[in-house]
C-alpha positions as CSV (number, residue, x, y, z in Angstrom):
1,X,140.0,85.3,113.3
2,X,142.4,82.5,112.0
3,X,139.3,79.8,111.9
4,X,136.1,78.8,113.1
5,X,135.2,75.1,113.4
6,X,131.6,73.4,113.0
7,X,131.0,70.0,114.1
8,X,128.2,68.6,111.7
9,X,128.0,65.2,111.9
10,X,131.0,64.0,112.8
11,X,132.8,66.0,110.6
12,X,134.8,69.3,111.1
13,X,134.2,72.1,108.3
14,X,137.1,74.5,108.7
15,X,135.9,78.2,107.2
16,X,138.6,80.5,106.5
17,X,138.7,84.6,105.9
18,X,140.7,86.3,103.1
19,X,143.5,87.1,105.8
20,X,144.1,83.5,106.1
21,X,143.8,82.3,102.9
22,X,146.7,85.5,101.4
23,X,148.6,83.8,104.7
24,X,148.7,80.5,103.7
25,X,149.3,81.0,99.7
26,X,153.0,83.3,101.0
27,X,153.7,80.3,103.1
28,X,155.7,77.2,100.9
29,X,155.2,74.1,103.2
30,X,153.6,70.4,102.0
31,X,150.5,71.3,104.0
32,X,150.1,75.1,102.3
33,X,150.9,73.4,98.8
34,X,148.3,70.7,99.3
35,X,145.5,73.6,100.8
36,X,146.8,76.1,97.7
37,X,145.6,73.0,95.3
38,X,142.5,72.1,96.7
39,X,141.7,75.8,96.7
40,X,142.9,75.7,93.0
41,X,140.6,73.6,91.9
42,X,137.7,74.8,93.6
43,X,138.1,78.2,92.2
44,X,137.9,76.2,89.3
45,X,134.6,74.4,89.8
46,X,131.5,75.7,87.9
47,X,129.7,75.2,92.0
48,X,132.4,78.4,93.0
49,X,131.2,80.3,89.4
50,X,127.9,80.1,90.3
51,X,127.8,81.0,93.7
52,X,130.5,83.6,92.9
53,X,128.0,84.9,90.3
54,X,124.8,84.8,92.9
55,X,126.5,86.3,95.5
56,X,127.7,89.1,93.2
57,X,123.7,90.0,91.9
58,X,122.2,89.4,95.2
59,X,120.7,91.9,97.6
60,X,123.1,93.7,100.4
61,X,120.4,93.5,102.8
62,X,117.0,92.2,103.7
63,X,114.0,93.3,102.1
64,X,110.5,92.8,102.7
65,X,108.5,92.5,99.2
66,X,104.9,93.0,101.0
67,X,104.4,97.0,101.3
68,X,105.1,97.2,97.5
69,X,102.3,94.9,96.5
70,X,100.3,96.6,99.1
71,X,100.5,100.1,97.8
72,X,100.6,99.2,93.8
73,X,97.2,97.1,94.7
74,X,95.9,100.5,97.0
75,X,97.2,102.6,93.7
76,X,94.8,100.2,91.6
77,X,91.8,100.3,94.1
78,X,92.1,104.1,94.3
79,X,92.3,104.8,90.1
80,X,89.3,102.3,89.6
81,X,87.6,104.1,92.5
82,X,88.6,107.8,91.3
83,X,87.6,107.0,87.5
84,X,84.2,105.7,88.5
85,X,83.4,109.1,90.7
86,X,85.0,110.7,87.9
87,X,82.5,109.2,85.4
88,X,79.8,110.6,87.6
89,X,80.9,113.3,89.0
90,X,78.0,116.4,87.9
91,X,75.5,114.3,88.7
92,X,77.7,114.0,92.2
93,X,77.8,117.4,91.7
94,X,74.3,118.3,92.2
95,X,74.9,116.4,95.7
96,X,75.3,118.9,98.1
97,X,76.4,118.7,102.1
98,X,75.4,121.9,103.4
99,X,78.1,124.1,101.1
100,X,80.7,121.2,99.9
101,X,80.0,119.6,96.7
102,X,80.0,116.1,97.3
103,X,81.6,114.7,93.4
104,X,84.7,117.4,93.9
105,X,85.1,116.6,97.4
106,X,85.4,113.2,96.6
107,X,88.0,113.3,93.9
108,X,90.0,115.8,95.8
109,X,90.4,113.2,98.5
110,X,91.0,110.4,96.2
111,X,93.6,112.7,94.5
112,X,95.5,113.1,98.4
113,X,95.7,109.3,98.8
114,X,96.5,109.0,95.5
115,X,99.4,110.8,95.7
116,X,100.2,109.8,99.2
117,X,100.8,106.2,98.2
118,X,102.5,107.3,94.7
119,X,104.8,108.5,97.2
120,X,105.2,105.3,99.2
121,X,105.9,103.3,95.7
122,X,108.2,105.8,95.0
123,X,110.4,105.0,98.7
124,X,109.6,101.3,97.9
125,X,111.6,101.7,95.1
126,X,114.0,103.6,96.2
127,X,115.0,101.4,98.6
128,X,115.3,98.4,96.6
129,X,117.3,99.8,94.2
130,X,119.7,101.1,96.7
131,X,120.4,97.3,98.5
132,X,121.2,96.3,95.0
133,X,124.8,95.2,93.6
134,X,126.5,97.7,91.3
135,X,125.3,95.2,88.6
136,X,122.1,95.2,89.0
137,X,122.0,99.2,89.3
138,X,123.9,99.7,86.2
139,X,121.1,97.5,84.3
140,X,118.6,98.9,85.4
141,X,119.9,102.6,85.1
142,X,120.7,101.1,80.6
143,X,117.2,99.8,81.1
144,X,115.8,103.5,82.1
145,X,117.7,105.4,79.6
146,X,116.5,102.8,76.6
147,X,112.8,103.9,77.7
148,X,113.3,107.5,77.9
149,X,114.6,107.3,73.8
150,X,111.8,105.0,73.4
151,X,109.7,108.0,74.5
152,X,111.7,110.6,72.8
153,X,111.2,108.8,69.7
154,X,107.3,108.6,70.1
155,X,106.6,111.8,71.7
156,X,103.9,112.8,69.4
157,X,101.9,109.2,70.3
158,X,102.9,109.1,73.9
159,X,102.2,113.2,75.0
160,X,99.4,114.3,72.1
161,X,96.6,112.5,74.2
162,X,97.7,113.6,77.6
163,X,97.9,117.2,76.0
164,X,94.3,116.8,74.4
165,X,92.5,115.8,77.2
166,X,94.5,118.6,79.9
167,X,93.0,121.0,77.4
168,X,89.5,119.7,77.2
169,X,89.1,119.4,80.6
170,X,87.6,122.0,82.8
171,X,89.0,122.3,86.0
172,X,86.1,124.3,87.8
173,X,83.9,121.7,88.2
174,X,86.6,120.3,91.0
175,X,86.2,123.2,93.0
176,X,84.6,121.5,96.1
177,X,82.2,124.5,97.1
178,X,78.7,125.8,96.4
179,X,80.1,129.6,96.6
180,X,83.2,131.0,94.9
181,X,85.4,133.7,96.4
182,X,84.2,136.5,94.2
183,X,80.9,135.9,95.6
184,X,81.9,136.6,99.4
185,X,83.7,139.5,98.3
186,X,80.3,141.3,96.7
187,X,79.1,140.5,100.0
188,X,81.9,142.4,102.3
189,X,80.8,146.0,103.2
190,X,83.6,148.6,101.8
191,X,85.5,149.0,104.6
192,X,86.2,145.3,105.5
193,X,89.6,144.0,104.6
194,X,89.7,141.6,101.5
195,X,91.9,138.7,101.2
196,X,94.4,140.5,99.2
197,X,95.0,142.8,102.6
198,X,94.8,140.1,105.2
199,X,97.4,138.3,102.9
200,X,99.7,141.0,102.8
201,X,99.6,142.2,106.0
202,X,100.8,138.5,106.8
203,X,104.5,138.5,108.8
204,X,107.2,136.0,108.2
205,X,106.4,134.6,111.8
206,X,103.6,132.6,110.5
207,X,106.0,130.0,108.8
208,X,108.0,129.2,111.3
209,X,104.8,128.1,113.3
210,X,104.3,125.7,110.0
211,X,107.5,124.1,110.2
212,X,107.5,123.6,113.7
213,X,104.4,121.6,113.3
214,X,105.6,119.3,110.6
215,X,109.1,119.0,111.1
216,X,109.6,115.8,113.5
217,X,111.7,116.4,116.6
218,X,115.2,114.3,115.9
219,X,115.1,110.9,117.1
220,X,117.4,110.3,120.2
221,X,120.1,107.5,118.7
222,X,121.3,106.4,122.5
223,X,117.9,105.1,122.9
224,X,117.8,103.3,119.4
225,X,121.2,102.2,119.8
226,X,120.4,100.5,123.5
227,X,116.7,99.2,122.1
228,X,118.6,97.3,119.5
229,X,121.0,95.7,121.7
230,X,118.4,94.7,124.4
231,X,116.1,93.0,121.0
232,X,119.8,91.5,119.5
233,X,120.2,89.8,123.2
234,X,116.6,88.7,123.6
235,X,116.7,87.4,120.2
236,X,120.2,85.3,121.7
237,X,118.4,83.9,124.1
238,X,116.3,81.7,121.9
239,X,119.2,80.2,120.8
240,X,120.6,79.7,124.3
241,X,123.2,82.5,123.7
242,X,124.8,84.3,126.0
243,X,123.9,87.7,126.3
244,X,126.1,90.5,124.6
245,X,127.9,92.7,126.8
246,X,128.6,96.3,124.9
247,X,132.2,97.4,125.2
248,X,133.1,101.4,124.7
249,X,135.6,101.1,121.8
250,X,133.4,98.8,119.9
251,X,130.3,101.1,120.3
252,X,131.9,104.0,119.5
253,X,134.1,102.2,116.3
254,X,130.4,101.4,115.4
255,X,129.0,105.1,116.1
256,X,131.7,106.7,114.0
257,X,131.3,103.9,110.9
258,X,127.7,104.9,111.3
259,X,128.2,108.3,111.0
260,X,131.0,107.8,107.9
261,X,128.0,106.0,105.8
262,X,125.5,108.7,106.7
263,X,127.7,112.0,105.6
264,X,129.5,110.1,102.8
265,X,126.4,108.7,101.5
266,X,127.2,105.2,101.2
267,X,126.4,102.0,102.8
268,X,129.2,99.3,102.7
269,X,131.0,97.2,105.7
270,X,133.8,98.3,107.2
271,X,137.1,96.9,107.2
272,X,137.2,96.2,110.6
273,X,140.6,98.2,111.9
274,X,139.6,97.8,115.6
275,X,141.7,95.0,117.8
276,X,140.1,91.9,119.0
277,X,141.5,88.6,120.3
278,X,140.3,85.9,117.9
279,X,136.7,85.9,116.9
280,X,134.5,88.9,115.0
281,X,131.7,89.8,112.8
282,X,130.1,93.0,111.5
283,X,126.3,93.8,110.7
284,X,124.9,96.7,108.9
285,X,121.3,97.8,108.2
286,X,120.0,101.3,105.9
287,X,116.1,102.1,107.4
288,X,114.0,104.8,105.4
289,X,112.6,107.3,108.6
290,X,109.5,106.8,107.5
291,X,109.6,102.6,108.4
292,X,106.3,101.8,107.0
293,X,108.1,102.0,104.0
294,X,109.8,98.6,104.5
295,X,106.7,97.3,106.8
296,X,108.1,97.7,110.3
297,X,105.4,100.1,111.2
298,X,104.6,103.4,110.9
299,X,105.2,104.9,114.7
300,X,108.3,107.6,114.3
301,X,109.8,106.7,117.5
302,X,113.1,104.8,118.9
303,X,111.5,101.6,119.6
304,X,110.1,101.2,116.0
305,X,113.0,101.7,114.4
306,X,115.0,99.4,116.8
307,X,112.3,97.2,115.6
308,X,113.1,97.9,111.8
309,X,116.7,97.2,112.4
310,X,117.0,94.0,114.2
311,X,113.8,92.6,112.3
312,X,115.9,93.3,108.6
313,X,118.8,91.4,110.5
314,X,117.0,88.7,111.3
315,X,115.8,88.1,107.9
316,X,118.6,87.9,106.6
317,X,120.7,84.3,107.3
318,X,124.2,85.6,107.1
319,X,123.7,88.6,109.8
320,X,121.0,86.2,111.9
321,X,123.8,84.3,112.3
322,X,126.3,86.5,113.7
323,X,123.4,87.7,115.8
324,X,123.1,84.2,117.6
325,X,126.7,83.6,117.7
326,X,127.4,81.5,120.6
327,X,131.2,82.6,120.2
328,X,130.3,86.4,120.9
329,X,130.2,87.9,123.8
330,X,131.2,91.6,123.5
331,X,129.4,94.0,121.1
332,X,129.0,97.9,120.6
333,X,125.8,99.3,118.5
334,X,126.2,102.5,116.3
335,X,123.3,104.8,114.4
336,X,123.2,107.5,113.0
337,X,120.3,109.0,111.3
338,X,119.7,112.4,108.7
339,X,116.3,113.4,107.8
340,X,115.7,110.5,105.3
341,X,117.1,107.5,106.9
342,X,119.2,105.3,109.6
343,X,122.4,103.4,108.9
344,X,123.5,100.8,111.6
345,X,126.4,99.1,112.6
346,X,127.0,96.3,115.3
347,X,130.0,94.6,115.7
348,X,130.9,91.2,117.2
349,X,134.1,89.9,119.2
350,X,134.2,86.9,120.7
């Protein structure tokens, strides 16, 4: 790309990449002298520091704030809710529904969600930290390593109680049933198996029948790749776009950056090594597997995270824009995807 041109009201904005600015400062004619000043002195200006600055601390990508309100304020409903059955819980006790105790039952289930949305801050999180500038991460990693000697220091205030109250607390009266397992076995006649033989006689078969039924079957990436390109185009036409045609060597330049990020475990553009005629752009998305972490649903199929892709593009005003590019009209759209997350790439030549 030597230069794009805007006309905004009756004026032309000319908007130059670092090729053609390193260009134009080896070059030693009046007009390159006159551009090298003005560039001088806006280098210069405290506008270019500060935008320099913001552009250095803020996020990579898009990211939607709204599911990590929403599980902290679930977390806070579930604690008040847990420590008022907890407060009650042997005269919930004394509740019985045929052989579950009704106080245990109830804590154990508030302990599962519990957990379960620990889990989803814990991705929130995660993922925010990750779209962060190196700046940002370093502080926060000083910021985690002052509180851990803040804790080392006060060990004795900070653990003592937890320590006391593990200690006091009896643990039985969370067992959820009216019966305990000692009791059915004084009940078995002799020659009945007990749990100890049934366990043992157990083969290694049974956990491969576990894992197949909560390991998720690998999501097919042509799909994803073709459902993001069909939203990028009907998200084009909105703007009166043409729609994007996808070109082999793009797609599979795209595919391979894709599949560089994943196995290198990074997530950074590329330097765009491909050829092109005049005109290009490059936009790149990370999505958690589990998409409900970023609120873009929480189906584990092609379409949703499609969905999750081309929604965090569109949030975000520097890739919306290549996205509705009227100057574009080849593309090629490459994912790849490991058992924790996506990384996309879609490139632009016009």
């Amino acid at each position: 790309m030597s230069r794009e041109i805007r006309h905004t009201g009756g004026s032309k904005e000319f908007h130059y990449n670092s090729e053609d600015i390193e260009r134009i400062e080896s070059e030693d004619t009046d007009s390159t002298r006159e551009f090298k000043e003005s560039l001088r002195k806006w280098r210069g200006s405290v506008k270019y520091k500060i935008l320099k600055f913001f552009r250095n601390i803020s996020p990579r990508t898009y990211y939607n704030y709204r599911p990590l309100l929403k599980n902290f304020f679930i977390l806070m409903i579930l604690g008040i809710l847990m420590a008022i059955v907890y407060a009650n819980l042997e005269k919930l006790n004394d509740i019985a529904l045929i052989f579950i105790r009704l106080g245990s039952t109830l804590m154990l289930v508030g302990l599962f969600f519990f957990l379960k949305y620990i889990f989803r801050t814990y991705k929130n999180i995660k993922y925010f930290v990750q779209i962060q500038r190196s700046l940002i991460k370093w502080s926060l990693a000083i910021l985690f390593l002052i509180l851990l000697l803040f804790a080392y220091q006060n060990k004795n205030d900070l653990f003592d109680p937890i320590v006391n109250v593990y200690e006091k607390t009896d643990f039985g009266i969370f067992y959820p049933f009216t019966f305990s397992l000692d009791d059915i076995k004084k009940n078995l006649p002799e020659s009945s198996p007990t749990f100890e033989n049934v366990a043992s006689n157990n083969d290694e078969s049974d956990n491969g029948f576990f894992e197949e039924i909560f390991e998720p079957e690998p999501l097919d990436i042509d799909l994803i790749e073709s459902e993001v390109l069909k939203l990028v185009n009907a998200e084009r036409s909105k703007y009166n776009a043409r729609a994007l045609n996808s070109r082999s060597d793009l797609h599979n330049f795209a595919r391979s950056w894709s599949e560089k990020m994943i196995s290198q475990n990074f997530f950074e553009h590329s330097n765009m090594g491909f050829s092109f005629n005049s005109y290009a752009g490059e936009n790149i998305m990370q999505t958690p597997i589990h998409s409900s972490v970023i609120g873009c649903g929480s189906t584990y199929d092609e379409k949703d995270m499609a969905s999750c892709i081309v929604d965090g593009w569109i949030g975000s005003p520097g890739h919306h824009e290549n996205m509705i590019n009227p100057q574009f009209s080849l593309t090629g759209v490459g994912v790849a995807c490991d058992s924790s997350e996506c990384k996309s790439t879609q490139v632009f030549v016009g």
